[in-house]
C-alpha positions in Angstrom: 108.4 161.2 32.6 106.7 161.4 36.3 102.9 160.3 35.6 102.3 162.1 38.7 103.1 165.6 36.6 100.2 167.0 34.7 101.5 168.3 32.2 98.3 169.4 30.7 97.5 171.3 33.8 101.3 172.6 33.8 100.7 174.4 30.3 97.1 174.9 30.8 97.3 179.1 29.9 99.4 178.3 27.0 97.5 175.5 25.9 94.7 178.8 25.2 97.3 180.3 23.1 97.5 177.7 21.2 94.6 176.5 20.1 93.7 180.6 19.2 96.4 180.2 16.9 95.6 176.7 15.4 92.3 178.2 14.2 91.5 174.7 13.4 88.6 174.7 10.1 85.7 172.0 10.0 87.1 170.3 7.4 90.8 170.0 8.7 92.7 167.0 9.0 95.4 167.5 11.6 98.4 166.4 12.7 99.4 166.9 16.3 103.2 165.9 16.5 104.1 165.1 20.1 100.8 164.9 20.9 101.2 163.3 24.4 98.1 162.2 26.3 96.1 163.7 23.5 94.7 167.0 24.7 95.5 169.5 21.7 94.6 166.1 19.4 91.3 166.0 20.9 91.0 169.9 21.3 91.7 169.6 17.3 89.0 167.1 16.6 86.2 168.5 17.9 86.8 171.6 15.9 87.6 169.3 13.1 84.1 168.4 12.7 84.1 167.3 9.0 87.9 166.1 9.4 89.5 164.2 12.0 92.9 164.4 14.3 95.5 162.2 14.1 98.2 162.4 17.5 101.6 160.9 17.3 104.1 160.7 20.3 107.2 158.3 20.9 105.9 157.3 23.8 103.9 154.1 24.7 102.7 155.5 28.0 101.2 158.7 26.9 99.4 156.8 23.7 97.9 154.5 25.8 96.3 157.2 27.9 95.0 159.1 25.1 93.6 156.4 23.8 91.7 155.8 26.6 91.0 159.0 27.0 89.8 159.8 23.8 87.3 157.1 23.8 84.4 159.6 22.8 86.2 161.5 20.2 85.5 159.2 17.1 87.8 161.5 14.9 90.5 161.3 16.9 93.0 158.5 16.9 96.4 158.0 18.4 100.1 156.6 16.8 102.4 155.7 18.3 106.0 156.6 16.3 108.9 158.3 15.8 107.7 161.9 13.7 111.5 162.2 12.4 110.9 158.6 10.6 107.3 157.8 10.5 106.1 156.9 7.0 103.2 159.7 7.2 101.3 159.1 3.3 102.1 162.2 1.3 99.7 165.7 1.7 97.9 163.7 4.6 96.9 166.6 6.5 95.7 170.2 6.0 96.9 171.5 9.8 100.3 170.6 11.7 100.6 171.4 15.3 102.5 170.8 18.2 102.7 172.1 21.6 106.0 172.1 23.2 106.8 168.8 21.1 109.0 170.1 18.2 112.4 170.7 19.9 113.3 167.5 21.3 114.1 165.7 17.6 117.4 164.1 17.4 117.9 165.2 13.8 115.5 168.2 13.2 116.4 168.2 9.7 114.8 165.2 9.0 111.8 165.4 11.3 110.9 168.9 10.0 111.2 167.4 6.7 108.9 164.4 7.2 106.4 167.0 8.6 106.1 168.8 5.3 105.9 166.1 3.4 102.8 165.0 5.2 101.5 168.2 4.9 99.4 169.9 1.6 101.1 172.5 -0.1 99.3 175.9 1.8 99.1 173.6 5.0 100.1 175.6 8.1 102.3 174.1 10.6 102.0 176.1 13.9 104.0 175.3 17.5 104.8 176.5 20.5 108.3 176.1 21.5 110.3 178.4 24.7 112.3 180.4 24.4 115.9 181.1 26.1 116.2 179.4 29.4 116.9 182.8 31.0 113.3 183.8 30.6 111.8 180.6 32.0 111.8 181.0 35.9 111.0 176.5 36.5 114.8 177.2 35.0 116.1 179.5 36.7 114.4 179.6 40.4 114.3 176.2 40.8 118.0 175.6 39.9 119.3 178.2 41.9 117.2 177.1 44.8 118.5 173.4 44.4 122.1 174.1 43.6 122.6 177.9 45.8 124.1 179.5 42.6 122.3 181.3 39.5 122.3 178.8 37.0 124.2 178.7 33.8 122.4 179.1 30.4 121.2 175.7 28.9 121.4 175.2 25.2 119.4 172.4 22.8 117.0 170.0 24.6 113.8 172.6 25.6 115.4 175.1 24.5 116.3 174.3 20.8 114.3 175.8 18.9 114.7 179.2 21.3 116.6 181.0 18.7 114.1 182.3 15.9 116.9 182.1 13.5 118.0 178.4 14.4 114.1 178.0 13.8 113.5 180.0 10.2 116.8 177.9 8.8 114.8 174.2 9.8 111.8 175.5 8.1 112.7 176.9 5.5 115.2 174.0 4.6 112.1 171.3 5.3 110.4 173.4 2.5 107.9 176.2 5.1 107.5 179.6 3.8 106.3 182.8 5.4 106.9 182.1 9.0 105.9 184.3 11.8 107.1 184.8 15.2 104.9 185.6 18.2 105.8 186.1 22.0 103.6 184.6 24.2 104.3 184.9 28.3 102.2 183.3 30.6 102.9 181.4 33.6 103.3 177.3 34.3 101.6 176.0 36.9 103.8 173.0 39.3 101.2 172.2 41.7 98.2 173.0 44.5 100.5 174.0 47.2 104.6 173.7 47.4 105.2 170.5 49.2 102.9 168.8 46.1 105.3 171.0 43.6 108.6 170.1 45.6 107.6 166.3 44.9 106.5 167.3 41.3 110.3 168.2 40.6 111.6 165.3 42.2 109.8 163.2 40.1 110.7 164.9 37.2 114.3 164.5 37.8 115.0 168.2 38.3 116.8 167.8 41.3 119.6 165.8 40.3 121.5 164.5 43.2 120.5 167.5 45.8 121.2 167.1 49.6 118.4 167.7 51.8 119.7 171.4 52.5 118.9 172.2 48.7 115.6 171.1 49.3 115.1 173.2 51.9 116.0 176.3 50.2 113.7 174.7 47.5 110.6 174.1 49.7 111.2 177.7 50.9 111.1 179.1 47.1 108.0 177.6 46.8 106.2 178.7 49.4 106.8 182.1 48.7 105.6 181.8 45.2 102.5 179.7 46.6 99.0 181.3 45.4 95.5 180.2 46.8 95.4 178.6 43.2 98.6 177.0 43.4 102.6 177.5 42.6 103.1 179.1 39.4 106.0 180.4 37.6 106.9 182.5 34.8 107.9 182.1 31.4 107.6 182.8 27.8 107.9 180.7 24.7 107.2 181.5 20.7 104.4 180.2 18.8 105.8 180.0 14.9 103.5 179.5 12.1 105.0 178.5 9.1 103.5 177.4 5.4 104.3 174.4 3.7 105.6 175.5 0.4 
């Protein structure tokens, strides 16, 4: 990952979303799975008055820098580990959440399952994941623009945990009853102005190995979408609630 990107600004509508539908209680203890640089951990915690937040992400990078930044939120604290084989004590935590962090597991089975077992029976477990590529225009737009053609669907990676039935089987086989589906569309935001959002997707490797006519035609897409608040783009994604059995 770019540390230029801000990710937190990038999903900063659907970070809203979420944390409506966390509906953290005072005396939650939560677990934030792919927690990145901490802002749904800490977002957690201070509702969490009486409880506390615990973030977990694979990477070293993004713990450090919610540690750091999380230096005033005494209930919140920061591992980092792998969620699919972390030994999380058993019926640890009351709340599971994730924001765009669920769909990248290399065996879903087990990570699911190692999130259930940390969580009470009657915990919820809620996430946002996207949906199909097709509906996410930082897919489609940008690819075209880099590559001159409409882009091909892309399965797995992101998009995962796109098909609600792919995502009812996981959970319910991880041990998650009642699960609900809702759509949520808002747009992603990839920087102040389009130069800043061209070098945004360079950085994220989006670009692959495009000449400098493909940027053109990118830096042209860009500016066109360019609002006096910055470059956004369109897209939708599920939030999914689920209960552990």
């Amino acid at each position: 990952m770019d540390n230029a990107f801000d990710y937190d600004a990038e999903l900063s509508r659907y970070h809203q979303q979420l944390v409506a539908a966390m509906a953290v209680r005072p005396d939650d203890q939560v677990l934030d799975v792919g927690c990145g640089t901490g802002l749904t951990t800490r977002e957690a915690a201070g509702r969490a008055v009486r409880g506390s937040a615990v973030g977990v992400d694979v990477s070293v990078e993004m713990i450090a820098t919610a540690r750091q930044l999380s230096k005033d939120v005494p209930n919140a604290r920061f591992e980092q580990a792998d969620v699919q084989t972390h030994p999380f004590p058993a019926g640890e935590f009351s709340l599971g959440v994730s924001r765009f962090g669920t769909m990248f597991f290399g065996d879903p089975e087990v990570a699911f399952s190692n999130i259930a077992r940390a969580l009470r029976p009657g915990a919820r477990l809620v996430q946002l994941v996207w949906q199909e590529s097709k509906y996410q225009e930082w897919v489609t737009v940008i690819r075209e623009a880099l590559t001159g053609a409409p882009p091909d669907p892309i399965e797995g990676g992101a998009f995962s945990l796109a098909d609600p039935a792919t995502a009812q089987g996981l959970l319910t086989a991880a041990g998650f009853i009642d699960m609900e589906l809702t759509e949520v569309r808002e747009p992603v935001y990839y920087g102040a102005d389009a130069q800043t959002a061209s070098d945004a997707i360079r950085g994220l490797g989006m670009a692959g190995d495009a000449d400098d006519r493909a940027f053109d035609r990118l830096l042209a897409v860009l500016a066109e979408r360019e609002q006096p608040d910055g470059v956004w783009f369109d897209s939708r994604a599920w939030i999914i609630t689920a209960i552990k059995d």
